[in-house]
C-alpha positions in Angstrom: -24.5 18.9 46.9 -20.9 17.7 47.7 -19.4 20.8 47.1 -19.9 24.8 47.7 -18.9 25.9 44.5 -20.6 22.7 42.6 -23.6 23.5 40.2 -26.8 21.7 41.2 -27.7 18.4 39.0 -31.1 19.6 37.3 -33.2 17.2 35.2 -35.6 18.3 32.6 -38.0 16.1 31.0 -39.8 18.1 28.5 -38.9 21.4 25.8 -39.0 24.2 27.7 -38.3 27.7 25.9 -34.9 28.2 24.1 -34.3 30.8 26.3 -34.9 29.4 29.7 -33.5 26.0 28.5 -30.3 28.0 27.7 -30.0 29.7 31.3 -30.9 26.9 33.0 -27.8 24.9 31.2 -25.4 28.3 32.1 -26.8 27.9 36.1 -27.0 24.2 36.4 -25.4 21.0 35.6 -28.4 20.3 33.7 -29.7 17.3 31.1 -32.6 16.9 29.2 -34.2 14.3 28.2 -33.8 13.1 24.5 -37.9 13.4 23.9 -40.7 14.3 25.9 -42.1 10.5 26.4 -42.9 10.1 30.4 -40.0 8.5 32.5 -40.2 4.5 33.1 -40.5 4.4 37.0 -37.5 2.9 37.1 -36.0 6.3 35.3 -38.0 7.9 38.3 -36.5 6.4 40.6 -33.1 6.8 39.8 -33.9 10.6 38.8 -34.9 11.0 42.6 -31.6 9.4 43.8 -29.4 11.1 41.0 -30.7 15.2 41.0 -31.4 18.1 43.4 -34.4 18.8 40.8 -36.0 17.1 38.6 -38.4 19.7 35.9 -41.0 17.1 34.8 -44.6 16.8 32.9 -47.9 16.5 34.6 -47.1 12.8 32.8 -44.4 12.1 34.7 -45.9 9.4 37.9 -44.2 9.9 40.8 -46.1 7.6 43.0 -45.3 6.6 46.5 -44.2 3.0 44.8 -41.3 5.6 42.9 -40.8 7.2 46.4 -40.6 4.1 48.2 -38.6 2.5 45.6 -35.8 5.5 45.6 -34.7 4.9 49.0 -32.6 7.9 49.9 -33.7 11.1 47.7 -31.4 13.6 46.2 -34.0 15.7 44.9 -35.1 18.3 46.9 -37.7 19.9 44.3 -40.2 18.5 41.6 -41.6 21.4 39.2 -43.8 21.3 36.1 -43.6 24.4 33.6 -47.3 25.3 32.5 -49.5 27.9 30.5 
């Protein structure tokens, strides 16, 4: 983060609950992706050098290739949301 009072850039690949979805976008400088289809690796890697977190599906492969490919990584946290 560049900046104390800057929100951190959040990146959400699937539906998550209304709710959470909603307080996540008051917290963060959130987007969400446009369908739940996995990310190409090439949309892996520039998630990894573009957020702080990225919120992803168990269908989401981030393989060392993605890591290697990133270079330097922005993103300090991958999560998955599961029941």
């Amino acid at each position: 983060m560049s900046g104390e009072n800057e929100k951190l850039r959040v990146l959400i690949t699937c539906k998550w609950p209304d709710a959470v979805e909603a307080e996540a976008a008051r917290r963060f400088d959130v987007t969400f992706t446009p369908d739940e289809r996995p990310l190409s690796p090439d949309d892996l890697v520039k998630a990894l050098q573009e957020y702080d977190a990225i919120l992803a599906t168990i269908t989401n492969r981030f393989t060392r290739d993605v890591f290697a490919a990133a270079g330097t990584i922005r993103t300090k946290l991958i999560a998955n949301f599961g029941v």
